[in-house]
C-alpha positions, -999 to +999 in steps of 0.1 A: +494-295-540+479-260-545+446-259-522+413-259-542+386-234-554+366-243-526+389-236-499+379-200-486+347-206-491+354-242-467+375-224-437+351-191-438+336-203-401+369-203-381+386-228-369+362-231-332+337-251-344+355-278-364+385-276-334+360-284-305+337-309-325+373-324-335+380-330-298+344-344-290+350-369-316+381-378-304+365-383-269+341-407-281+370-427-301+386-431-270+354-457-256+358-473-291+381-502-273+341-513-256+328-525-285+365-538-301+366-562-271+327-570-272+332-578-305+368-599-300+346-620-273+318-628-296+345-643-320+346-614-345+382-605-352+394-565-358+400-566-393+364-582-401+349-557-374+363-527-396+352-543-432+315-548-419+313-514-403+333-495-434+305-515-459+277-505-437+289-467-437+297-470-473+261-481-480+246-454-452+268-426-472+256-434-508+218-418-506+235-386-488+255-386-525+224-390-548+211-363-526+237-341-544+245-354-578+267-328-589+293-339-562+297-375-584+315-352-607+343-341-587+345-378-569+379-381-590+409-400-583+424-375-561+397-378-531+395-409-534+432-414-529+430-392-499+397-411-483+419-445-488+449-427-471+425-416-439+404-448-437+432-471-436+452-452-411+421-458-385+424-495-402+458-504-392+456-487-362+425-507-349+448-536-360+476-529-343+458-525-310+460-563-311+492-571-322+511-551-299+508-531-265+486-505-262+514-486-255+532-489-280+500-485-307+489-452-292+525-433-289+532-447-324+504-433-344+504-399-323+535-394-337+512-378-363+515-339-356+550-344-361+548-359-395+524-335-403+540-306-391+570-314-416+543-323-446+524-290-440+558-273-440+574-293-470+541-296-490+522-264-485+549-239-474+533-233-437+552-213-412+557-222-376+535-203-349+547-203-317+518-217-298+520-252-322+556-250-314+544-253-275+518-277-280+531-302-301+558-312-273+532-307-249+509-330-259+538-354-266+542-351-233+514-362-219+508-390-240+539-403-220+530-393-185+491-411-191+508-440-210+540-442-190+573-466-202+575-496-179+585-516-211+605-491-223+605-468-252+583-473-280+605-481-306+594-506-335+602-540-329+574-562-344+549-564-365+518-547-344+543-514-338+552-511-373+513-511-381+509-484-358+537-461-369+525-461-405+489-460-394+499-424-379+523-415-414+491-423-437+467-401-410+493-374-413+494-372-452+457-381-462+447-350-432+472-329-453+462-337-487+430-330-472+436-298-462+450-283-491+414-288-508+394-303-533+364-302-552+345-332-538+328-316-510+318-330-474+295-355-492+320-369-517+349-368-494+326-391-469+320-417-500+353-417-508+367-421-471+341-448-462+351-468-499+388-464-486+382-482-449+365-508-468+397-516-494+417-510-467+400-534-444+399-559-473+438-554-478+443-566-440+425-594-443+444-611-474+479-596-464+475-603-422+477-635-408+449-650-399+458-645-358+464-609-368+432-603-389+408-625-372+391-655-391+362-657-414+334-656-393+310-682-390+268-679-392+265-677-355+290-652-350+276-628-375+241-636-364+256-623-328+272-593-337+257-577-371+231-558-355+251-542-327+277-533-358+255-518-379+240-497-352+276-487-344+281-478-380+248-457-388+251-440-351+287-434-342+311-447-378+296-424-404+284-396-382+321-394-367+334-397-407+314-367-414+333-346-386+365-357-391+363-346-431+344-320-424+372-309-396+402-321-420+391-298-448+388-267-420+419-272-402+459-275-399+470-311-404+488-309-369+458-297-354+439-323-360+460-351-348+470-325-316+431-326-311+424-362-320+445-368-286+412-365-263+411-400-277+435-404-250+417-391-224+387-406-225+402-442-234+425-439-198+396-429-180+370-453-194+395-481-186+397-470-155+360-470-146+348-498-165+378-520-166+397-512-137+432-507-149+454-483-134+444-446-129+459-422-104+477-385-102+501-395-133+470-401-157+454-372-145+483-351-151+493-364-182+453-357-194+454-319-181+485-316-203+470-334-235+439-309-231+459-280-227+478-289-259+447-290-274+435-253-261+468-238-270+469-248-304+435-235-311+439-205-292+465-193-318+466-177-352+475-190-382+490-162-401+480-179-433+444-192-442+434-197-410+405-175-395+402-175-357 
């Protein structure tokens, strides 16, 4: 995958702004679990959740598109391939949160550096720097001190971990693919990654069980929770989609995911405050060395592309 005509052009700001708006996003993923279990209470089950709030973005994204016609052009095949790849990565993902520990979801999928780190390599002939050498174990790391192994390691055993594992494989190829550029533009990358979540929440549903997926909801359920989703959608959904392809077509593969991590953060300490689960020096050690994987990987140079 040679990177596209746009791709100076794309990366000409640095790597700061995307990098810290990356990890702001990832922050406010981490309080995503509020309105998952709001939503799980009120009857509405995680894979229906994700195909009302991918239509909703879909439809918020469109006049954006019309805005700029000459983007429906380059809306080929190709971006739209990578928008499935990304969307459905955040699908299974949400998915797999209920079908196996939380765990086990979150150290699965951020697995992703790794497998990015190898694609970037293999795909786009990247070399090494020293500082992502550092920071990928280091941020490894403290995914395991915050999360901890009372049940043991997190291999894949069932259904809800094997979910998660791929969810983190298709993150780490669609951010790469992403990377190496295309003609679509921010606009028609956002289309294309909205119209992915929504074939990709679709595919859940008929392939899931029903326990998995959640079942059709009724009039009274939708009636309860449709304006709270498309107010999640319009406010947090697309506006976050817009970072994250702005950020994936600015930045290293592995950076992203290594960034995405503040998801962590914010997630353990939420829980803590508004749901009382366990927080103590562990957490708090295993955040400060999540964040300061985060400001070591964007504190170094990449010797080819990359602007600091």
């Amino acid at each position: 995958m040679a990177p596209g005509k746009s791709d100076g052009a794309a990366r000409a700001s640095g790597p700061f702004w995307p990098s810290l708006t990356l990890a702001i996003v990832g922050l406010l993923w981490g309080l995503y679990w509020l309105p998952t279990r709001w939503m799980q209470a009120h009857g509405l089950g995680p894979a229906w959740m994700s195909l009302i709030i991918s239509a909703v973005a879909l439809l918020g994204s469109i006049p954006l598109l019309l805005r700029d016609r000459q983007q429906l052009r380059h809306l080929d095949a190709q971006a739209l391939f990578t928008g499935l790849l990304l969307a459905s990565s955040f699908s299974l993902y949400n998915v797999s949160l209920v079908l196996t520990t939380v765990v086990n979801a979150v150290l699965l999928f951020y697995l992703s550096p790794i497998w990015s780190t190898v694609l970037g390599v293999w795909l786009l002939g990247e070399r090494l720097r020293p500082q992502r050498i550092a920071a990928l174990p280091l941020g490894l790391l403290g995914l395991m001190v915050v999360i901890g192994f009372e049940n043991g390691l997190p291999v894949p055993r069932q259904l809800g971990d094997w979910l998660a594992l791929w969810s983190g494989m298709l993150w780490a190829y669609g951010s790469v693919r992403s990377y190496s550029g295309n003609a679509a533009g921010i606009t028609g990358n956002v289309v294309a990654f909205n119209a992915g979540a929504l074939v990709g929440s679709l595919a859940l549903i008929v392939l899931l069980p029903v326990a998995a997926a959640g079942a059709l909801p009724d009039a009274a359920t939708l009636l309860a929770t449709l304006p709270v989703l498309v107010l999640l959608s319009l406010v947090f959904v697309l506006p976050s989609n817009v970072v994250m392809v702005w950020a994936t077509q600015r930045l290293p593969a592995p950076r992203v995911s290594i960034l995405l991590m503040t998801e962590v953060v914010a997630g353990t300490f939420s829980a803590a405050l508004l749901a009382g689960e366990t927080f103590g020096w562990r957490q708090i050690f295993g955040s400060a060395l999540i964040i300061a994987a985060g400001m070591l990987e964007v504190m170094g140079r990449q010797s080819t592309g990359e602007k600091a």
